[in-house]
C-alpha positions in Angstrom: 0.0 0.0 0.0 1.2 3.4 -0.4 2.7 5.3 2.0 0.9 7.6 4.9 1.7 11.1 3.2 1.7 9.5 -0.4 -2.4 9.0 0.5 -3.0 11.8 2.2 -1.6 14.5 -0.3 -3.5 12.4 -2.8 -6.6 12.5 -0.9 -5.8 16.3 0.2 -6.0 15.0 4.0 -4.1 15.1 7.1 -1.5 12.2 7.5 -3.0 11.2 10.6 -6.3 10.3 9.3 -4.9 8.5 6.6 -2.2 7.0 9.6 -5.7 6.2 12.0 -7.2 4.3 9.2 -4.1 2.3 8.6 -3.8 1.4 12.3 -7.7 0.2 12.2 -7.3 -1.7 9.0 -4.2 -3.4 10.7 -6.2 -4.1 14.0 -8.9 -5.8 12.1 -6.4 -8.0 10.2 -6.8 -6.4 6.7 -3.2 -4.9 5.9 0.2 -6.1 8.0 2.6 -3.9 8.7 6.7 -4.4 8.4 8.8 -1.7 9.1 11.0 -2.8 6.5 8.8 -3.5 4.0 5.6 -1.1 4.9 1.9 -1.8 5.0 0.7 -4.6 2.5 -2.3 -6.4 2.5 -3.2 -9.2 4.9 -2.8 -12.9 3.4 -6.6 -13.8 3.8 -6.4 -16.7 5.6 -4.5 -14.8 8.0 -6.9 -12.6 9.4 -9.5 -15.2 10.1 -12.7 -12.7 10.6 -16.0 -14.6 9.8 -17.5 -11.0 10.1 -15.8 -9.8 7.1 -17.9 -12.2 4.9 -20.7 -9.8 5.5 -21.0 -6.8 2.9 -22.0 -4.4 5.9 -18.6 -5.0 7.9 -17.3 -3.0 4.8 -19.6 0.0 5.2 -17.4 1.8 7.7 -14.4 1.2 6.1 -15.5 2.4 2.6 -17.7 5.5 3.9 -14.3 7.4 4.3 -13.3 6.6 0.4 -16.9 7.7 -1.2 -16.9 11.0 0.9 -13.3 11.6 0.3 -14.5 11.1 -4.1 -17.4 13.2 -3.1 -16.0 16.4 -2.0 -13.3 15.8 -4.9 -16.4 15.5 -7.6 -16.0 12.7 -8.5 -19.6 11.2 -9.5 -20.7 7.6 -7.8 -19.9 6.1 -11.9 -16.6 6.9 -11.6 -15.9 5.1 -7.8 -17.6 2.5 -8.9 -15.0 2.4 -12.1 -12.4 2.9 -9.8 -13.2 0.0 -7.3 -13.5 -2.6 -9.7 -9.8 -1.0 -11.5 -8.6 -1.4 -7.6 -10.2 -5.4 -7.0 -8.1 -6.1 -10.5 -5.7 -8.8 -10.1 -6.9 -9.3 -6.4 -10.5 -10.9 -7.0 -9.7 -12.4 -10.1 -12.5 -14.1 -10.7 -15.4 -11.5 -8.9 -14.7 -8.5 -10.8 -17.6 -7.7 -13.6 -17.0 -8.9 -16.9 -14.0 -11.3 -15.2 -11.1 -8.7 -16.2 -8.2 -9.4 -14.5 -4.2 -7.8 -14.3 
């Protein structure tokens, strides 16, 4: 994942937010972190959350993204066109129309 600032100047935010999010995607076994090799995501079958099967445990973590694209204009089209661009080559076979990377 990118770095802290890298997503914050991107998202025209403050570091900590960005930083805050990081830390609760960590706690709830999504990303890792590794000083030496930064934040990546979490080998699934590591984090072990029967929760997370549920679309509604993604709500909260999502909200921040589509209000973040909101106030930058982006229209709900064009998240939706950039989700399924981000879930290429990591659901290979769940993204619409079966693209993959």
């Amino acid at each position: 994942m990118p770095p802290v600032r890298q997503v914050a100047e991107a998202l025209d935010i403050a570091p900590g937010t960005v930083a805050r999010a990081y830390r609760e995607l960590e706690q709830e076994g999504i990303v890792a972190t590794d000083r030496a090799r930064g934040t990546r995501i979490a080998d699934r079958s590591a984090s072990g959350n029967a929760d997370a099967a549920e679309p509604g445990y993604l709500v909260p973590l999502l909200r921040p993204v589509a209000v973040g694209a909101y106030h930058l204009g982006i229209t709900a089209d064009q998240l939706r066109r950039a989700l399924e661009e981000a879930m290429r080559g990591v659901f290979q076979d769940d993204v619409p129309g079966g693209a993959t990377s």
